[in-house]
C-alpha positions in Angstrom: 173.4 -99.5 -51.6 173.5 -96.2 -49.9 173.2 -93.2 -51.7 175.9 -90.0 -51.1 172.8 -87.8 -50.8 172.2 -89.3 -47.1 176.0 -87.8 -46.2 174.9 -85.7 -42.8 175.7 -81.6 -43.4 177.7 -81.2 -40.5 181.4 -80.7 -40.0 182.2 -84.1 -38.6 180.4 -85.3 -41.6 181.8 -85.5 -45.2 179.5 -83.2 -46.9 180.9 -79.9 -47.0 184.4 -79.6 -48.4 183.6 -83.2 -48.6 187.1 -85.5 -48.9 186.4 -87.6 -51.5 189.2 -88.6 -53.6 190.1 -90.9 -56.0 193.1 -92.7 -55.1 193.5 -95.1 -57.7 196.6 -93.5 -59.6 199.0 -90.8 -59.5 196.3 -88.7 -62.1 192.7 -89.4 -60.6 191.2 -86.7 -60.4 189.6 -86.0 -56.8 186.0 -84.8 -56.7 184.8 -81.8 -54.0 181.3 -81.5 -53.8 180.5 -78.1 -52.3 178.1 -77.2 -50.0 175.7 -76.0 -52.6 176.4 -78.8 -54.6 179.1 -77.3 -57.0 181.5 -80.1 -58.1 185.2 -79.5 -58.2 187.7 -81.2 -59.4 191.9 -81.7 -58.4 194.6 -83.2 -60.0 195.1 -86.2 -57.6 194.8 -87.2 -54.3 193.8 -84.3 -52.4 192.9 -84.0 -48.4 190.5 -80.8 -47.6 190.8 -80.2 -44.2 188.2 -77.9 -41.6 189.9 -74.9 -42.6 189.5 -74.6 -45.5 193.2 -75.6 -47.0 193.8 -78.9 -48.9 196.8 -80.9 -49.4 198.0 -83.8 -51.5 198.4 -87.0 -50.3 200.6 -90.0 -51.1 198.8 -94.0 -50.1 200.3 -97.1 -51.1 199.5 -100.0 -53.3 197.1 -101.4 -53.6 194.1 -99.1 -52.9 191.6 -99.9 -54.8 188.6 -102.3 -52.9 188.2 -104.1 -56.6 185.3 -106.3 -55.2 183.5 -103.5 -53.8 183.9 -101.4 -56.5 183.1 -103.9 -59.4 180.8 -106.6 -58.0 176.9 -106.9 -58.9 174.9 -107.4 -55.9 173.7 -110.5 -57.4 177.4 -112.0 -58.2 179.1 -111.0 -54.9 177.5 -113.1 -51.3 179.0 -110.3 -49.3 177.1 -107.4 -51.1 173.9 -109.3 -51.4 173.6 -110.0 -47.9 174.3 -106.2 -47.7 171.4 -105.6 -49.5 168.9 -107.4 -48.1 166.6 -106.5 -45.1 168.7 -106.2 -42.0 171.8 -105.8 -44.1 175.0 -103.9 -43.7 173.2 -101.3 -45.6 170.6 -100.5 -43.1 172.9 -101.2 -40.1 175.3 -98.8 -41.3 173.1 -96.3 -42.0 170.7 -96.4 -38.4 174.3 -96.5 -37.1 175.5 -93.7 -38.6 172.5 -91.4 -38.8 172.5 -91.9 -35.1 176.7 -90.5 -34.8 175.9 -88.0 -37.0 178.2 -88.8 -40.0 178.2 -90.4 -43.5 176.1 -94.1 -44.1 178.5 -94.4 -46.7 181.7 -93.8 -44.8 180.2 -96.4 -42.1 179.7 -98.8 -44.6 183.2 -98.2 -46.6 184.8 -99.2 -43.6 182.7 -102.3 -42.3 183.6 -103.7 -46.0 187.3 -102.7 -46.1 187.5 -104.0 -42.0 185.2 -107.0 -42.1 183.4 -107.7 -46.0 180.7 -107.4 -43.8 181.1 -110.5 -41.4 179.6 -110.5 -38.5 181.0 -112.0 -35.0 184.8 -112.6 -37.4 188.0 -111.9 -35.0 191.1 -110.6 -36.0 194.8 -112.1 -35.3 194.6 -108.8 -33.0 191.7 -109.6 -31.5 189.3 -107.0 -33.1 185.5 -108.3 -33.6 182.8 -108.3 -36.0 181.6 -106.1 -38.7 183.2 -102.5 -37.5 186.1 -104.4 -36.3 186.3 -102.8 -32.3 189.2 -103.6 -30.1 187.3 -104.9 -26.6 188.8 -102.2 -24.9 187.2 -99.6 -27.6 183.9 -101.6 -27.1 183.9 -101.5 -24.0 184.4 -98.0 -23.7 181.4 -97.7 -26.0 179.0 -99.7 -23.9 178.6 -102.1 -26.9 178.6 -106.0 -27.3 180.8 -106.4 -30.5 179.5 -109.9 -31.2 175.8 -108.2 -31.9 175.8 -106.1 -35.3 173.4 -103.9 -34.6 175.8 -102.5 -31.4 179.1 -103.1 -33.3 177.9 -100.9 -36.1 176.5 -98.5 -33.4 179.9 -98.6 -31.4 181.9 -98.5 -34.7 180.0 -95.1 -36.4 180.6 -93.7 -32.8 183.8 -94.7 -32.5 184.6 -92.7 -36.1 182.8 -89.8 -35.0 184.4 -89.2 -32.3 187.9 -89.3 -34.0 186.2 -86.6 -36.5 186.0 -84.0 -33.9 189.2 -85.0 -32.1 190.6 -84.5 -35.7 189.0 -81.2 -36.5 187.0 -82.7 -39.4 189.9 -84.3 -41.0 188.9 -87.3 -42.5 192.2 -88.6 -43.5 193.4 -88.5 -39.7 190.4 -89.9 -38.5 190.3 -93.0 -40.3 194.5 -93.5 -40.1 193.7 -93.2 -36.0 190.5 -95.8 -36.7 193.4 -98.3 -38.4 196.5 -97.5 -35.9 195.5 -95.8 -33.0 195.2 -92.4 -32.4 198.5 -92.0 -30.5 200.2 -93.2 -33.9 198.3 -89.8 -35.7 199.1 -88.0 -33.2 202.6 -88.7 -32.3 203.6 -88.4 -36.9 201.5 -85.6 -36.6 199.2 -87.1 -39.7 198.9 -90.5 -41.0 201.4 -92.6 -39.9 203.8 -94.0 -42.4 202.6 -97.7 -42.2 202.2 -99.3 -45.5 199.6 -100.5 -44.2 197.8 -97.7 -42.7 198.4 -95.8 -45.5 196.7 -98.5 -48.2 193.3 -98.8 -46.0 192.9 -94.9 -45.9 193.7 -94.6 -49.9 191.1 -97.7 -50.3 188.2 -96.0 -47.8 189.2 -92.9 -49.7 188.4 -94.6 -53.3 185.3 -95.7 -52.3 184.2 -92.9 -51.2 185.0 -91.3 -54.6 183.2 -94.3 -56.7 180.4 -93.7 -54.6 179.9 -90.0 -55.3 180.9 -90.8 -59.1 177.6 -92.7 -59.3 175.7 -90.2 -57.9 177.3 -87.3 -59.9 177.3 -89.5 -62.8 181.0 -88.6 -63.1 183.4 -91.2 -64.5 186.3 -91.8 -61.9 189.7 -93.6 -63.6 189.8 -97.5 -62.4 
């Protein structure tokens, strides 16, 4: 599993000002680790944007990505495969290292797109682990049916919506589930249920995953 520490320190990236919020209920609180490392804390879901402001933000049920969030490596196939040499883990991290943003953001959403599977298709047609559209892919110069590429075109894909976006995660990952011209034409995240419960789940793993490393305890 990746740790938070390998979070990149630029402003595409999720370190400073970082959004990572616990989503689970109306009274999480929602962790901001600073720059220096100072940890602060808000009074529910909470978006910090590039600059510098923060708002509150509503997701719908459910949010919470139980199975990524409560499995053992050994009792869950998915994560164990993760683990292991060659895994999600290390895909997600080359792949991200290389876009410049967070191994754990890359991996929250190849779980919350795929559980990891590799060469799947959607109803909609997406592919494999990152979930790419063929158009997106082929934009990208990437064969979605390898891993290795679709986690490269995938971290790539996400980066790029970080600086179209300023920085603002919540955007970006609404335009990685609907489209960028949904974000842009609501101005924000769409109001699909749907759209809405995959950024509050992304957004909860995130904050699970800096609770272990803070050693804070995040309401379930």
């Amino acid at each position: 599993m990746i740790s938070i520490a390998h979070i990149r320190g630029s402003i595409e990236a999720i370190t400073v000002g970082a959004l990572l919020v616990a989503a689970a209920a109306a009274h999480a609180q929602v962790l901001e680790i600073g720059p220096t490392g100072a940890v602060t804390t808000y009074d529910g879901p909470t978006a910090f944007h590039a600059d510098g402001t923060s708002t509150a933000i509503r997701v719908a049920e459910p949010v919470r990505p139980r199975a990524y969030r409560s499995a053992s490596v050994d009792s869950h196939p998915d994560l164990r495969a993760a683990a292991g040499p060659g895994g999600a883990a290390a895909l997600a991290t080359n792949a991200a290292i290389a876009a410049q943003i967070s191994p754990a953001l890359v991996e929250a959403v190849a779980w919350h797109e795929s559980r990891f599977h590799a060469r799947i298709v959607s109803s909609a047609g997406a592919i494999g682990e990152m979930q790419l559209m063929p158009g997106t892919a082929r934009t990208l110069g990437v064969d979605p049916y390898n891993s290795q590429q679709n986690y490269m075109g995938g971290a790539r894909y996400l980066s790029s919506l970080m600086r179209r976006y300023d920085g603002d995660l919540v955007r970006a990952l609404a335009a990685y589930d609907a489209g960028p011209g949904a974000v842009d034409r609501y101005g924000g995240v769409p109001p699909f249920k749907e759209t809405r419960a995959y950024v509050g789940a992304i957004l909860e793993s995130l904050s699970w995953r800096a609770s272990l490393a803070t050693g804070s305890d995040v309401s379930r």
